[in-house]
N, C-alpha and C positions, 0 to 999 in steps of 0.2 A: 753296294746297295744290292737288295735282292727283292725278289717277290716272290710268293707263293698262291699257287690256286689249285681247289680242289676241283676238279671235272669228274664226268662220269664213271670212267674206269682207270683215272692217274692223278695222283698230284702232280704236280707241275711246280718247279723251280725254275725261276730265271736269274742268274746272275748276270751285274753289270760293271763289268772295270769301273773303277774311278781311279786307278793310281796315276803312277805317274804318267805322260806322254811318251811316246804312242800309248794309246789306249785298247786293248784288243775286244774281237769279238764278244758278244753277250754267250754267254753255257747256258745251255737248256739242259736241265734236270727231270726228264718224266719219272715215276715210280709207280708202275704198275703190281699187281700182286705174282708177277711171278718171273719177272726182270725190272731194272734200271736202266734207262738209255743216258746218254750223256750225248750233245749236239753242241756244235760251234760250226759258224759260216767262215770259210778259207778262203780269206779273199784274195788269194793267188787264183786260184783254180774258178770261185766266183760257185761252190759245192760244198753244202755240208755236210761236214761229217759225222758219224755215229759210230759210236762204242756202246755196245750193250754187258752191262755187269748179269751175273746170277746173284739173287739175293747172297748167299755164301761169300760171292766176292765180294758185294760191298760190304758182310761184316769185315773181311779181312780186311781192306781197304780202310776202314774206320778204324780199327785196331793198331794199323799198322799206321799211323798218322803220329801215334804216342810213344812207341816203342823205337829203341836204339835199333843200330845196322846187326842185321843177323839174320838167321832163317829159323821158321817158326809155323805152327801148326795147330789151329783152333780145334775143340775138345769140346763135344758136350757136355756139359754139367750135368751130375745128378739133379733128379727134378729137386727142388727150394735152393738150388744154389746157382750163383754167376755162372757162364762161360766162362775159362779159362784160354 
C-alpha cells in the first residue's frame, strides 16, 4: 500500500509493508526538483534515517531495477530519442 501527495515544494510518497510478519518501517519518498530523499524510522536506534539521491541517481536506480548483474553507464540521447 502506498500514498502520494503533492505539497508545496515535494511530492511526497509513503510506502507501507503489508508482507509478511514482522512488518517493517513505513519509506518516506520526498521528490524535490533537485534531490530525492528516501526516510525510514530505525527502531533499534528509535532515529530516522535519510539517503538523499541526485536526480541522475534515481534515473540509474530506476534503470537499473530491469537490467541483469554488470556495470553500465547512462548516455544522453540525441534530442527525439530515448536514453540509453
Amino acid at each position: 500500500m502506498f500514498t502520494i501527495e503533492h505539497e508545496f515544494d515535494a511530492t511526497v510518497i509513503t510506502l507501507m509493508d503489508e508482507g509478511e510478519t514482522p512488518l517493517l518501517e513505513d519509506v518516506t519518498i520526498n521528490s524535490f526538483a533537485e534531490c530525492v530523499t528516501l526516510e525510514q524510522l530505525d527502531p533499534r536506534t528509535d532515529q530516522v534515517q535519510k539517503i538523499t539521491l541526485s536526480p541522475e541517481q534515481l534515473r540509474d536506480l530506476a534503470a537499473a531495477l530491469d537490467l541483469p548483474e554488470g556495470v553500465y553507464q547512462m548516455r544522453e540521447a540525441p534530442r527525439g530519442q530515448p536514453p540509453s
